[in-house]
Legacy VTK file of the C-alpha trace (Angstrom):
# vtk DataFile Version 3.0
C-alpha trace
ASCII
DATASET POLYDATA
POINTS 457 float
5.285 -35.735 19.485
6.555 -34.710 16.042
4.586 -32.205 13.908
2.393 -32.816 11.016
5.441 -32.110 8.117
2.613 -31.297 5.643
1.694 -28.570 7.396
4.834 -26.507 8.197
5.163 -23.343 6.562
8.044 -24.043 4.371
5.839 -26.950 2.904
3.095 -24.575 1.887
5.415 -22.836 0.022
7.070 -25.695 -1.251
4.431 -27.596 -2.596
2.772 -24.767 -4.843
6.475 -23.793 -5.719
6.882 -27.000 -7.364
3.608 -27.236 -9.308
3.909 -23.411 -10.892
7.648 -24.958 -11.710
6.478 -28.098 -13.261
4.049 -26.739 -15.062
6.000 -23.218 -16.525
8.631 -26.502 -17.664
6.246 -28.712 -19.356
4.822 -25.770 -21.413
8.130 -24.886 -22.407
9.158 -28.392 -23.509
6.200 -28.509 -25.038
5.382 -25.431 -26.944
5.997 -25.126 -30.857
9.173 -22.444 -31.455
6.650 -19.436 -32.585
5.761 -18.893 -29.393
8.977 -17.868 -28.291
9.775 -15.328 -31.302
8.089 -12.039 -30.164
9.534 -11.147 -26.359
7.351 -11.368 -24.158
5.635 -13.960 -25.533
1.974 -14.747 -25.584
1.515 -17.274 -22.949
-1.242 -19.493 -21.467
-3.232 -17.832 -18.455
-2.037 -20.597 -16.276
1.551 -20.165 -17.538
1.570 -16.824 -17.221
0.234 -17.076 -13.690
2.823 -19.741 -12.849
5.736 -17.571 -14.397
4.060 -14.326 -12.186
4.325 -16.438 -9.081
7.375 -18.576 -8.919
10.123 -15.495 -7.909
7.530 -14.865 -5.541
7.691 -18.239 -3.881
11.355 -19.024 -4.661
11.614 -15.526 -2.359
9.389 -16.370 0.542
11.278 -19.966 0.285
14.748 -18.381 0.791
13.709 -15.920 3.124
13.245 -17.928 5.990
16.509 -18.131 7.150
18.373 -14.614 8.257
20.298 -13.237 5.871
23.680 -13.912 6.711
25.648 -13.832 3.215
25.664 -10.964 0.244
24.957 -14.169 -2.073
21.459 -14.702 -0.033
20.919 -10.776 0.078
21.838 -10.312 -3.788
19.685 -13.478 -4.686
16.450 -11.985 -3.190
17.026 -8.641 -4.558
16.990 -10.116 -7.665
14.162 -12.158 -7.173
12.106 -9.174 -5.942
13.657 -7.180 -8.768
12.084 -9.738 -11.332
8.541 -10.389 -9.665
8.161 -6.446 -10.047
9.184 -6.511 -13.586
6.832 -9.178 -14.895
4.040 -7.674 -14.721
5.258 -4.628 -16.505
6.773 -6.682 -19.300
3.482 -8.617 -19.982
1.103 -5.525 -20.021
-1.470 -5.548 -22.630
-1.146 -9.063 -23.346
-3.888 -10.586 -21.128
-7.322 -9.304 -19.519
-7.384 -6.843 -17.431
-9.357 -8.098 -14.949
-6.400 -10.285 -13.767
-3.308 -8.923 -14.992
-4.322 -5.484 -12.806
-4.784 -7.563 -9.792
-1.011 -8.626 -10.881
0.410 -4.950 -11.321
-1.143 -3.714 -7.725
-0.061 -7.050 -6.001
3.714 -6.759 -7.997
3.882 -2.950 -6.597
2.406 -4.186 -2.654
4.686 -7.426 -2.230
6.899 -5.592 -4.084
7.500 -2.752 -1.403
7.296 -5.841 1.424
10.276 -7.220 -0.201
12.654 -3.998 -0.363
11.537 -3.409 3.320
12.173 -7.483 4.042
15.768 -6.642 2.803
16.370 -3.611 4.715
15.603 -4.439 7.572
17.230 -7.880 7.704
20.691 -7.406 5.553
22.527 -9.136 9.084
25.451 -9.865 6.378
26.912 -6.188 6.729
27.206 -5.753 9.937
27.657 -9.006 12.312
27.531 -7.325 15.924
24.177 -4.805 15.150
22.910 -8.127 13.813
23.424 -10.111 17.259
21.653 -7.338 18.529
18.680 -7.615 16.684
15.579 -9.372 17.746
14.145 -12.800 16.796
14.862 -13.226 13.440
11.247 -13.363 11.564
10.033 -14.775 7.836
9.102 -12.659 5.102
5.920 -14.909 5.135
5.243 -13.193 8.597
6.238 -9.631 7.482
3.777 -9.854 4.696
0.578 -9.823 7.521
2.476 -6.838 9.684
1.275 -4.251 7.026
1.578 -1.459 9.564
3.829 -0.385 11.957
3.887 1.203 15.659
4.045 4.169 14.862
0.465 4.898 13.356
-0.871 3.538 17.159
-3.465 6.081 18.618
-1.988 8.792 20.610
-3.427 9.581 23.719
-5.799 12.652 23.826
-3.464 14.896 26.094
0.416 15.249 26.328
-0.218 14.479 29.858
-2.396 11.253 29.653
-3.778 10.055 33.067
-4.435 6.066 33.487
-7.882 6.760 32.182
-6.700 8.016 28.322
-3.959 4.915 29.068
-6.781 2.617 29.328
-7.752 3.371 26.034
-5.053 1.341 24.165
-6.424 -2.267 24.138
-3.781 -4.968 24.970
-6.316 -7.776 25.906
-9.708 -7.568 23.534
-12.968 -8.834 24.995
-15.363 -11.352 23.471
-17.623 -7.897 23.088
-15.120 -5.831 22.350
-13.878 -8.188 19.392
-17.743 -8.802 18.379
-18.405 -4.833 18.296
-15.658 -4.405 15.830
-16.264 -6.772 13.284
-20.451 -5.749 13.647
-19.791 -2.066 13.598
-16.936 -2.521 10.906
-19.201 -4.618 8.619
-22.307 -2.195 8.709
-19.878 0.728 7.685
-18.544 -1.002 4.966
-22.075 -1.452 4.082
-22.617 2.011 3.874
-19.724 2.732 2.450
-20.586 0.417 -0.728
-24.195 2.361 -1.282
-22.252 5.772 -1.226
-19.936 3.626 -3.559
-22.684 2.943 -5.841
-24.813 6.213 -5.976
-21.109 7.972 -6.559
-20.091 5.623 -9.483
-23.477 6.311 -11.025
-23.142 9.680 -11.394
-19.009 9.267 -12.667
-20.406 6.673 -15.497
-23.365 9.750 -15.739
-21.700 12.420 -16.761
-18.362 10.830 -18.289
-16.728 13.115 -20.211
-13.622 12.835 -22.873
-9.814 13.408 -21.115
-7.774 15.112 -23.285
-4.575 13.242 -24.692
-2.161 15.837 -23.626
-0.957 15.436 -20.477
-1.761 18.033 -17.664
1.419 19.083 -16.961
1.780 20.494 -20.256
-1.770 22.253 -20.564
-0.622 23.761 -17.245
2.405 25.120 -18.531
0.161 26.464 -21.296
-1.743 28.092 -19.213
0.598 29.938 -17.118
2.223 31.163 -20.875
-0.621 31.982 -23.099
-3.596 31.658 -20.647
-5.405 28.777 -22.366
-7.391 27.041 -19.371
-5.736 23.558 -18.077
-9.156 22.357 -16.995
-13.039 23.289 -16.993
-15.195 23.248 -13.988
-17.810 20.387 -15.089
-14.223 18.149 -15.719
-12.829 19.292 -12.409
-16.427 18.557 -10.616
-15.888 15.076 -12.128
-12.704 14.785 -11.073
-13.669 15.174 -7.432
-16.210 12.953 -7.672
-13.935 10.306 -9.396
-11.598 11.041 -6.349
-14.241 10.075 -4.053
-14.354 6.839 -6.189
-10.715 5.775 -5.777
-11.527 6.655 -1.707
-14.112 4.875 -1.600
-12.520 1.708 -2.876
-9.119 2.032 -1.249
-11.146 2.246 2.213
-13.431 -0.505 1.749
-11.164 -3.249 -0.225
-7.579 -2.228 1.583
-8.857 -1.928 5.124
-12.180 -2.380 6.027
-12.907 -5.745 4.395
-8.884 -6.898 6.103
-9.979 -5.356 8.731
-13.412 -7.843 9.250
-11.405 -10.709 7.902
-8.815 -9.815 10.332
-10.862 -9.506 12.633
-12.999 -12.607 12.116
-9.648 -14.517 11.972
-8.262 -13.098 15.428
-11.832 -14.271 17.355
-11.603 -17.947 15.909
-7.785 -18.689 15.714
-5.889 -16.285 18.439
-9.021 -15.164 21.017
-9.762 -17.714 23.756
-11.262 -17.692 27.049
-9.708 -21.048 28.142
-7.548 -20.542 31.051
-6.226 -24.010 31.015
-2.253 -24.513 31.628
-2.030 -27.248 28.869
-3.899 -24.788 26.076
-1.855 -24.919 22.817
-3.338 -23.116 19.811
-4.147 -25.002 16.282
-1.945 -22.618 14.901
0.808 -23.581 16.908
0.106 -27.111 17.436
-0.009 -27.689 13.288
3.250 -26.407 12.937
2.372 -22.907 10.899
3.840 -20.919 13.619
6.372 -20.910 16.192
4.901 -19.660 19.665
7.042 -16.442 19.260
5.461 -15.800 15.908
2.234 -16.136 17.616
2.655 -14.053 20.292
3.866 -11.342 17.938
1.032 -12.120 15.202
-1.595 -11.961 18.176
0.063 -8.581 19.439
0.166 -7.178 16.009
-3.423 -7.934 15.011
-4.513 -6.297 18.234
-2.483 -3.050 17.514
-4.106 -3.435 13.887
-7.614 -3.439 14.891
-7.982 -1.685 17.873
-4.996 0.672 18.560
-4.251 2.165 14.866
-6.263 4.755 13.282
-8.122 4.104 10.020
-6.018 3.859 6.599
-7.520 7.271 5.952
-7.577 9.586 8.971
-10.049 12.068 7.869
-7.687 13.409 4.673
-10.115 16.268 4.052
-9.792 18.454 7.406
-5.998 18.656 6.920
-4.380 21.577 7.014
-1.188 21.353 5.739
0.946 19.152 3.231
3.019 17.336 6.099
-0.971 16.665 8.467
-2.445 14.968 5.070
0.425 12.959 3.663
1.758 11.912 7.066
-1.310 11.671 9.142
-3.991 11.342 7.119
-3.616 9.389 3.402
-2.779 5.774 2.747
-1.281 5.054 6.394
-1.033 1.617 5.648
2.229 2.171 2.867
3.933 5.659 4.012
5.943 3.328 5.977
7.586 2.126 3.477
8.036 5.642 1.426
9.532 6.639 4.602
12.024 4.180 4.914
12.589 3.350 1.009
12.654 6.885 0.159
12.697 9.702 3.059
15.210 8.340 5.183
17.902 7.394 2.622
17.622 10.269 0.770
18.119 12.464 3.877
21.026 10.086 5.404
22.521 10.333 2.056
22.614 14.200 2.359
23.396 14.959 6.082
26.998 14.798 5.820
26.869 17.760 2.931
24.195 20.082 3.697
22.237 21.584 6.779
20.069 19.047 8.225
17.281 21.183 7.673
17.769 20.617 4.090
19.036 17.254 4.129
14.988 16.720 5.348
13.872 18.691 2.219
15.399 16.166 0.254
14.289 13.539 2.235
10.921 14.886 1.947
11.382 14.751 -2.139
12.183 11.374 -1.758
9.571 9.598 0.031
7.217 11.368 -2.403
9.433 10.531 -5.237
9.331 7.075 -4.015
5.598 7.138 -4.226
5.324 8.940 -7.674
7.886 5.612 -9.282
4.641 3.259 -7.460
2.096 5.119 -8.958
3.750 5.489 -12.578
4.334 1.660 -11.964
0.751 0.969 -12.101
-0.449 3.442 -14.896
2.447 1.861 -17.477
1.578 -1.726 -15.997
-2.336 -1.732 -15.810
-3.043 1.070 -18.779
0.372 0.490 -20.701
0.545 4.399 -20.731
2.793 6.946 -19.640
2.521 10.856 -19.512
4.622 11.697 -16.277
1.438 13.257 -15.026
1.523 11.034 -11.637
5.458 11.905 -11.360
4.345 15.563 -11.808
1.952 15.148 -9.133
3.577 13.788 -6.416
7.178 15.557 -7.198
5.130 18.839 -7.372
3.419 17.627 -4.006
6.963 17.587 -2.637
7.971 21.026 -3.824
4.993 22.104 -1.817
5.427 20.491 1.514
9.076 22.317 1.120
7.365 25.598 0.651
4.673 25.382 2.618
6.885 24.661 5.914
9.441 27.322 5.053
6.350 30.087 4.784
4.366 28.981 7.849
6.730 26.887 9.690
6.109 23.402 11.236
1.862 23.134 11.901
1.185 22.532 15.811
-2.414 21.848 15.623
-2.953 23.298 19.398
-1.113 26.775 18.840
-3.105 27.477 15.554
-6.905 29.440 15.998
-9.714 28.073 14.746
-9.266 30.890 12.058
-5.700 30.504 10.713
-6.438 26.265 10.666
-9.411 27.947 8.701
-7.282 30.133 6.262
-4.321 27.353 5.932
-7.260 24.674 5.245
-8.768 26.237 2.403
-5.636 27.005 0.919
-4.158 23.983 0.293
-7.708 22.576 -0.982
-6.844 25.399 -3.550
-3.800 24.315 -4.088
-4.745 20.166 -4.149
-7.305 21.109 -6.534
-5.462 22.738 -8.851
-3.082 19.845 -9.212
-5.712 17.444 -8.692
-6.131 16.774 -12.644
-2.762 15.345 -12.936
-3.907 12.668 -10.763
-7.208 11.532 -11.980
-7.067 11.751 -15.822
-4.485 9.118 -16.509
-6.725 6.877 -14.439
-9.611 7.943 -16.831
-8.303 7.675 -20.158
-8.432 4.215 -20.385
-12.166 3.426 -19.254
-12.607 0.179 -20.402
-9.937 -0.938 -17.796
-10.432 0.765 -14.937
-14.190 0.196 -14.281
-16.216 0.856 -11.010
-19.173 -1.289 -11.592
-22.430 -0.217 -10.020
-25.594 -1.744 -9.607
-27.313 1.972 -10.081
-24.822 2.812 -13.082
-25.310 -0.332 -15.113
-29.502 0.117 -14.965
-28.613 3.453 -16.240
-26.553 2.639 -19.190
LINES 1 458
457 0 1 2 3 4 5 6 7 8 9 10 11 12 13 14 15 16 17 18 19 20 21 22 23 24 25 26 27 28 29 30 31 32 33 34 35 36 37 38 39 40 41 42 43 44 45 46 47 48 49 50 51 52 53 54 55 56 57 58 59 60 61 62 63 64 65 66 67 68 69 70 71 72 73 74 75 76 77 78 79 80 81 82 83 84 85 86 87 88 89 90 91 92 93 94 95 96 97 98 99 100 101 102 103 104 105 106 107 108 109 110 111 112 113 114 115 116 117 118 119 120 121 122 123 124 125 126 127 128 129 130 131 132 133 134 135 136 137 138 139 140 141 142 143 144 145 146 147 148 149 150 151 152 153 154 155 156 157 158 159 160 161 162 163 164 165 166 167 168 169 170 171 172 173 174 175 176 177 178 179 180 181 182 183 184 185 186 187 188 189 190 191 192 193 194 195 196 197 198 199 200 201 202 203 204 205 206 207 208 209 210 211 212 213 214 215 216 217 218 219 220 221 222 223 224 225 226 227 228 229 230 231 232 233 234 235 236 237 238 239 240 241 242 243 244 245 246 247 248 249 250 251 252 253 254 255 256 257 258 259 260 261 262 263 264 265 266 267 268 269 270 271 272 273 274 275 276 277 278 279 280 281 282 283 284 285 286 287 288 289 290 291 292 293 294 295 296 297 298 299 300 301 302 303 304 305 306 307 308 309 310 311 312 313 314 315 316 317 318 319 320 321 322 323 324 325 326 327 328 329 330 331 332 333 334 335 336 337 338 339 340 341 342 343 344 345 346 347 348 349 350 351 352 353 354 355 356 357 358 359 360 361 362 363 364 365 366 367 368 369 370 371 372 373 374 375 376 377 378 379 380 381 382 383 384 385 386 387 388 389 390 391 392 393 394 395 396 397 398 399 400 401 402 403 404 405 406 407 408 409 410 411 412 413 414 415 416 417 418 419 420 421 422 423 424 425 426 427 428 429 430 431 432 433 434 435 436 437 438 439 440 441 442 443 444 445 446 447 448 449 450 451 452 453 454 455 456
């Protein structure tokens, strides 16, 4: 029995595809020749939302075929290329409320779409490519946010069946209920400590100085003028514990109920019957190897992968906290947009040792470009300060590993994990600034609202 055409995948792209199309034309046809003389113009929400979203969908609709030609590859580089850069070119021009939700999803698809093209450029090399395993969607890549490699190690190098057990490949009915329980109460929590936090930010606000932090540094270490006061760097912690606590509750605990929630009704079944075909399947959205490796993937997600932040504040060294502890969910890609390039474009000159120090420079250079892409794009500022950061995070991890070496958690005393601990909250401090004030200059757009803060005001 044939599908249901309307609802294949290619048609749900298709169909909104063609109305964002229509619609950017008719404007255009339409629209008196003022509008056109300032670059980029000043556009109609709904244009400027079509405009936003058609490379988007002309790239998801040409990605689901392998890339087989440099035409194909070149064609969605250049799609990707322009999605990224609208965003940017239309800053300041519409509220902020939805052109920032723009910027962070141009910057997240964004990365998707570099990583899409890496891994799937079959053009350049014919026999790797036969190699290669079923060829999958950019559609699909865009739910596999995280990779293998953040699954939960077992508790000892030599892991007995009973630590083995640990990783879930079959969820129970419980086991599935627990989560999404025990994951919606902490967000819960979360959200008060949210709350009582942004109170006291909105509280005790304070005016950031214009000149950027680098430079005030730079004046300190030459004429000893202070780069920061305490009261601003107590506020700057406490705005740190802000961004946290958003990141964790709106970038993986919320997916991670909806996820979740989505697994129990759609992928979870306790039918055992031979002739069981999932809705999913049956309506034509998915293939049943896309299922299987959807269903696998959402089971590593939720139950097998550690949090999106592992407990960033007992680190102990540069390479524990930026590797195994912050933002797990995207060092993927600075790993493979920025660390390993870099370092495969250096092995064949320098020690390999070194080749990694530049490798290292380039995942977090790779990061700095993201970050400085959403200041310019949601403040329409720029002051380097987040390049500073993350560059001088960089120079760091190089130092810090040629000093004490490579960290083995289990050879290190409580003392010297101690010692090493505080000092890099010294040194994260001290660079901290840098981070948080071009976030803070522009108030009005970046907002926490709080229940407890607005009563205040």
């Amino acid at each position: 029995m044939s599908q249901p055409g309307i609802f294949t995948k290619s048609n749900l792209i298709y169909i909104p595809l063609s109305v964002a199309t229509a619609h950017t034309l008719n404007f255009v046809c339409n629209s008196p020749l003022s509008t056109w003389q300032e670059f980029p113009p000043k556009l109609p929400t709904s244009v400027y939302s079509s405009i936003y979203f058609i490379p988007l969908l002309l790239f998801l609709s040409l990605s689901f075929e392998p890339i087989q030609t440099s035409r194909r590859f070149y064609t969605l580089l250049s799609l990707a290329l322009i999605f990224v850069s609208i965003p940017i070119s239309f800053r300041g021009k519409y509220p902020p409320k939805l052109h920032n939700v723009f910027v962070a999803y141009g910057m997240m698809f964004g990365l998707k779409m570099l990583l899409f093209l890496k891994y799937n450029r079959s053009y350049l090399n014919q026999e790797v490519s036969d190699q290669k395993k079923e060829f999958k969607s950019f559609l699909w890549m865009i739910f596999n946010s995280r990779f293998n490699s953040y699954i939960v190690p077992p508790k000892k190098e030599n892991s007995n069946e009973k630590e083995n057990s640990l990783i879930i490949t079959s969820p129970t009915t419980s086991q599935i209920n627990k989560k999404i329980i025990n994951r919606t109460l902490i967000t819960f929590i979360k959200c008060l400590i949210l709350k009582l936090v942004t109170f006291f930010s909105i509280k005790y606000t304070m005016v950031i100085p214009e000149k950027p932090y680098q430079l005030r540094l730079l004046e300190f270490i030459t004429k000893g003028i202070p780069a920061v006061t305490m009261p601003s760097m107590l506020q700057y912690v406490n705005f740190l514990l802000c961004v946290y606590l958003m990141a964790s509750v709106y970038n993986y605990d919320i997916c991670t109920i909806i996820i979740a929630t989505f697994y129990r009704l759609f992928f979870h079944s306790s039918s055992e019957k031979i002739n069981y075909k999932p809705i999913l399947i049956k309506s034509g959205l998915l293939t049943p190897s896309e299922y299987v490796s959807l269903k696998e993937w959402m089971i590593t997600f939720l139950f097998n992968t550690k949090h999106l932040f592992s407990e960033p504040w007992m680190a102990s060294s540069p390479r524990e906290f930026w590797s195994v502890r912050w933002q797990l969910m995207i060092n993927e890609s600075f790993k493979e947009l920025g660390f390993l390039p870099v370092k495969n474009l250096f092995v064949p000159f320098i020690p390999k040792k070194i080749a990694n120090m530049m490798g290292v420079l380039g995942a977090l250079g790779v990061s700095a470009l993201i970050h400085e892409y959403l200041i310019i794009g949601q403040f329409d500022i720029w002051t380097g300060e987040h390049l500073f950061f993350f560059m001088i995070h960089g120079v760091i991890f190089i130092l810090w590993e040629a000093i004490f070496g490579r960290e083995n958690i289990n050879e290190n005393s409580k003392i010297k994990r101690f010692l090493k601990w505080f000092l890099l909250l010294i040194i994260n401090l001290s660079v901290l600034p840098a981070f948080i004030e071009p976030l803070r200059r522009r108030p009005e757009i970046f907002v926490i609202s709080s229940f407890f803060s607005k009563y205040y005001i």
